[in-house]
C-alpha positions as CSV (number, residue, x, y, z in Angstrom):
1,X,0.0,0.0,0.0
2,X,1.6,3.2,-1.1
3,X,1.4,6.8,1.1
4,X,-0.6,7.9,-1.0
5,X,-3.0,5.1,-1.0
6,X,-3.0,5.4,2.8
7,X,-3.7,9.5,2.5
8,X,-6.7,9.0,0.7
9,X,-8.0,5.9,3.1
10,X,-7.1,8.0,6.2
11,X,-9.2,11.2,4.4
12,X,-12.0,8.5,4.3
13,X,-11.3,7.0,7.8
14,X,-11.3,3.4,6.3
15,X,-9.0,2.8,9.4
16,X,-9.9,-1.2,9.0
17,X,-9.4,-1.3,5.9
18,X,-5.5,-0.2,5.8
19,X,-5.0,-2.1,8.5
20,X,-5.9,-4.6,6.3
21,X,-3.9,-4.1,3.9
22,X,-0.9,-3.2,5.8
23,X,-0.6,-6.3,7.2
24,X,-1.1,-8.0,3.7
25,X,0.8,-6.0,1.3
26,X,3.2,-3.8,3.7
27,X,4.5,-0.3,2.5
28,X,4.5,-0.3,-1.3
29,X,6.3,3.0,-1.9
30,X,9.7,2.9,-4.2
31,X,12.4,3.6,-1.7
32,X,14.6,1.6,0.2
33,X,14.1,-1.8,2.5
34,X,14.4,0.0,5.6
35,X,12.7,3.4,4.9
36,X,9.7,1.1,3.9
37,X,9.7,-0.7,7.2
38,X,10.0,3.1,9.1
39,X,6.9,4.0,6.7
40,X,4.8,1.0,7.4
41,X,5.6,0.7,11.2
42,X,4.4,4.3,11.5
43,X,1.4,4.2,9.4
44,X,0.3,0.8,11.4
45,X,0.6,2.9,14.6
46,X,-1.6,5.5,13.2
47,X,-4.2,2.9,12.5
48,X,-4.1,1.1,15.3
49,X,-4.4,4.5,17.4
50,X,-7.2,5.7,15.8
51,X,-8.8,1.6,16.1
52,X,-8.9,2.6,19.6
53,X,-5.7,0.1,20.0
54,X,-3.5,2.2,22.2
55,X,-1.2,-0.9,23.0
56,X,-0.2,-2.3,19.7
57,X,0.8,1.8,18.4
58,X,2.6,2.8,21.3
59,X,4.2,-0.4,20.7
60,X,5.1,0.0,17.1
61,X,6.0,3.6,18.0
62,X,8.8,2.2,20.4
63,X,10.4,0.6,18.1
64,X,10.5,3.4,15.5
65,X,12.2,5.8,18.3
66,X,14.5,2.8,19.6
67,X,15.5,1.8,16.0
68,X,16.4,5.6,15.2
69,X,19.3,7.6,16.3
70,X,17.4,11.0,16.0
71,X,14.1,10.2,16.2
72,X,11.2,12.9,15.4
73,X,8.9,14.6,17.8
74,X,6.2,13.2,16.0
75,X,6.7,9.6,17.0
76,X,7.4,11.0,21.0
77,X,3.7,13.2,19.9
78,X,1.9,9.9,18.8
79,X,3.1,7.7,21.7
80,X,2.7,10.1,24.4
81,X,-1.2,10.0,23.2
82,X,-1.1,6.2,23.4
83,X,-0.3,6.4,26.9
84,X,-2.6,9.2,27.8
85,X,-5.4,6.3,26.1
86,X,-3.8,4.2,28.2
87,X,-4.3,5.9,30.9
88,X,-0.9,6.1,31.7
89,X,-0.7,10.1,32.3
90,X,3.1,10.2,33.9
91,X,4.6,8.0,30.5
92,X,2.1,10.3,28.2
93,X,4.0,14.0,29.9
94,X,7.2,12.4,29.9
95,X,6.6,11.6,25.4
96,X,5.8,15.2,25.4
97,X,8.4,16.4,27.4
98,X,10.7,14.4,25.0
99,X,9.4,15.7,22.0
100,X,10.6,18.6,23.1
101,X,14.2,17.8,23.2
102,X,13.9,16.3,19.3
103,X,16.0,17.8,16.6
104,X,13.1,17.0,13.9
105,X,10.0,18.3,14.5
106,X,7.4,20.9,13.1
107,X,8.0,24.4,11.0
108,X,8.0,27.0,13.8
109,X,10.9,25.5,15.9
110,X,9.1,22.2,17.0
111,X,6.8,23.5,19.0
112,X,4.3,21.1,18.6
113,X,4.6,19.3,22.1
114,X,4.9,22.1,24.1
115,X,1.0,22.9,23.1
116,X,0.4,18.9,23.5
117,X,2.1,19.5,27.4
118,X,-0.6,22.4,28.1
119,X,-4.0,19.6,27.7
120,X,-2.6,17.6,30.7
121,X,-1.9,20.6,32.5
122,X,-5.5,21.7,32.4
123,X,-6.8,18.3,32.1
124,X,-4.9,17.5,35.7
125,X,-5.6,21.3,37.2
126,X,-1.0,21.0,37.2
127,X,-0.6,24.4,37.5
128,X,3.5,23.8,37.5
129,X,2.8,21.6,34.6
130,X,0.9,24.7,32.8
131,X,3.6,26.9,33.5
132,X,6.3,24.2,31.9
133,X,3.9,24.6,29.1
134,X,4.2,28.2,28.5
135,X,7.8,28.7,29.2
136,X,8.3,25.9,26.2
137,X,5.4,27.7,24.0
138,X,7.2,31.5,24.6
139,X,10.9,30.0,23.9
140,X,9.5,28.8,20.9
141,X,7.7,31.9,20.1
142,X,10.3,33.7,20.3
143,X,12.6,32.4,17.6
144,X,12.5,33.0,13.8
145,X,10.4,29.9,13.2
146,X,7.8,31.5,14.9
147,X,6.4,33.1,11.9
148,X,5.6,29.7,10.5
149,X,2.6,26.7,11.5
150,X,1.7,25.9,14.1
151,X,3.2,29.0,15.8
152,X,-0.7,30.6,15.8
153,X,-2.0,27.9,18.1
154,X,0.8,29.0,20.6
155,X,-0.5,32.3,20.6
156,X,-3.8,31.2,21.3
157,X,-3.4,29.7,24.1
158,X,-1.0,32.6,25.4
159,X,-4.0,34.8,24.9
160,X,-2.3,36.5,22.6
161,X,-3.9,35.7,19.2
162,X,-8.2,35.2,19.0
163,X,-10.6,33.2,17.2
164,X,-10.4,35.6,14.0
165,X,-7.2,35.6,13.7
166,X,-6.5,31.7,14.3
167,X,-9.1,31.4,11.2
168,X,-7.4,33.6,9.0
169,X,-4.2,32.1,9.9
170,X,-5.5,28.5,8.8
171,X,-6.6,30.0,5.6
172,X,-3.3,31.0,4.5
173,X,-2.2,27.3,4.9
174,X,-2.2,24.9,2.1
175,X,-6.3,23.9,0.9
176,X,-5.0,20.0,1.7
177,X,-3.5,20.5,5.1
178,X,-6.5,23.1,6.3
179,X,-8.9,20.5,7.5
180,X,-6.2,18.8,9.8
181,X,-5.1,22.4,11.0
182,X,-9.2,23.3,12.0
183,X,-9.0,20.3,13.7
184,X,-6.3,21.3,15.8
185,X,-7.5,24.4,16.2
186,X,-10.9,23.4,17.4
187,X,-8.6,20.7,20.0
188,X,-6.8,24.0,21.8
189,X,-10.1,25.7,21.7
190,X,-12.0,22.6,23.6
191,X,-9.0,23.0,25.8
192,X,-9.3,26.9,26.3
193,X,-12.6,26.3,27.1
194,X,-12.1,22.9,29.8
195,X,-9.1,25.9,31.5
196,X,-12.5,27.9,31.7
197,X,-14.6,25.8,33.3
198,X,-17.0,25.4,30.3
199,X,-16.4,21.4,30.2
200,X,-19.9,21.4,27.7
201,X,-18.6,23.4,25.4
202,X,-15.4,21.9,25.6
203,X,-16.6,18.5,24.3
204,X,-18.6,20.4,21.9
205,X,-15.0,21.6,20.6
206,X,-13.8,18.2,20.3
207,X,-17.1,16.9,18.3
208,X,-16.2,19.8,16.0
209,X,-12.6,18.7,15.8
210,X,-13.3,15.2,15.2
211,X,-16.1,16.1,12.3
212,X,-13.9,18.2,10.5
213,X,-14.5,16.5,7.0
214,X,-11.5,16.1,4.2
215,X,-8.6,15.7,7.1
216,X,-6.4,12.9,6.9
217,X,-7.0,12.7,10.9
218,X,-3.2,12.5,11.1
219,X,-3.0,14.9,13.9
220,X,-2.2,13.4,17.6
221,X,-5.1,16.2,18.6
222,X,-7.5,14.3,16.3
223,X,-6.8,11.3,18.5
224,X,-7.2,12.8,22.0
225,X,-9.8,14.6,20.9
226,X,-11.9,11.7,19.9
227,X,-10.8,10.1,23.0
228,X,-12.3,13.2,24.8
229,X,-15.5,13.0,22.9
230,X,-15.5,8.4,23.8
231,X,-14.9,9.6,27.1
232,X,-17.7,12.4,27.4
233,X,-20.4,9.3,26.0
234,X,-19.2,6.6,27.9
């Protein structure tokens, strides 16, 4: 099954379906032995997250970062939201905490899981916790990365950017990457809302989030905002 292939499945949550296939074909892409085996592990985690199967990812995602000598914050991003699925809120902060520390991470200086640290910080009333996560947001901010994505949702949460301008932001991104950036967007606003007190409209957030049509659900917000959502139903 080639990336592309598993883009278009993920846009169409077919999450069974590339399991599926995974398993039966592997990664199909042209490159070589062991950048397929990185490709399929990772894309195999991402299905199995989203199946609800916290175990099996954050055990596929173990052996990307143990098999990789600079591993990305992206894998530390994924697994840390296995754990928090699992339950397992101490190995979930420490992921994010790591991601931090990654050479490879997103546009605007890795920032990335320094706005994943802020959710269990409001999510666990860890006021040293939220504090952690706005020293690691304004260091970030405060580089010349910052005028790239995701450096917006940092602001947001600082209070220093609004609804408006987050939108506007977002609609200078790419068409294809928008949906999975609303999604995001409508995550930290779930979570804005929770650090208010409004735990209604919080969950009404993450409905939004997880509705958002057209994304590839790759985001590690889509994930714990479904899980928010389960959670809210249960």
């Amino acid at each position: 099954m080639t990336g592309g292939e598993i883009q278009e499945a993920l846009r169409a949550r077919r999450f069974t379906d590339i399991r599926i296939r995974l398993l039966a074909e592997g990664n199909t892409d042209r490159c070589g032995e062991e950048k397929r085996l990185e490709l399929y592990r990772r894309a195999l985690a991402r299905v199995e997250l989203r199946l609800g199967n916290a175990r099996a990812a954050a055990a596929l995602l173990t052996s990307l970062v143990e098999s990789n000598p600079l591993p990305g914050a992206g894998d530390y991003n994924e697994r840390g939201a296995c754990y928090w699925l699992m339950e397992d809120r101490e190995a979930a902060i420490r992921d994010w905490r790591e991601g931090l520390r990654c050479k490879y991470g997103d546009g605007a200086g890795n920032l990335s899981p320094a706005l994943l640290l802020y959710y269990p910080a409001v999510a666990l009333s860890d006021e040293a916790l939220r504090q952690e996560a706005i020293e690691a947001i304004e260091q970030r901010l405060n580089t010349g990365w910052a005028k790239n994505w995701p450096a917006p949702l940092g602001r947001y949460l600082l209070d220093q950017a609004d609804d408006a301008e987050l939108a506007q932001e977002i609609a200078r991104e790419h068409p294809i990457s928008q949906p999975d950036e609303r999604c995001r967007f409508e995550f930290y606003r779930a979570i804005k809302a929770f650090e208010r007190g409004d735990e209604p409209l919080a969950i009404r957030r993450c409905q939004c989030a997880v509705a958002i049509e057209q994304q590839t659900t790759s985001s590690t917000e889509f994930v714990l905002a479904d899980h928010m959502v389960r959670q809210a139903a249960a």
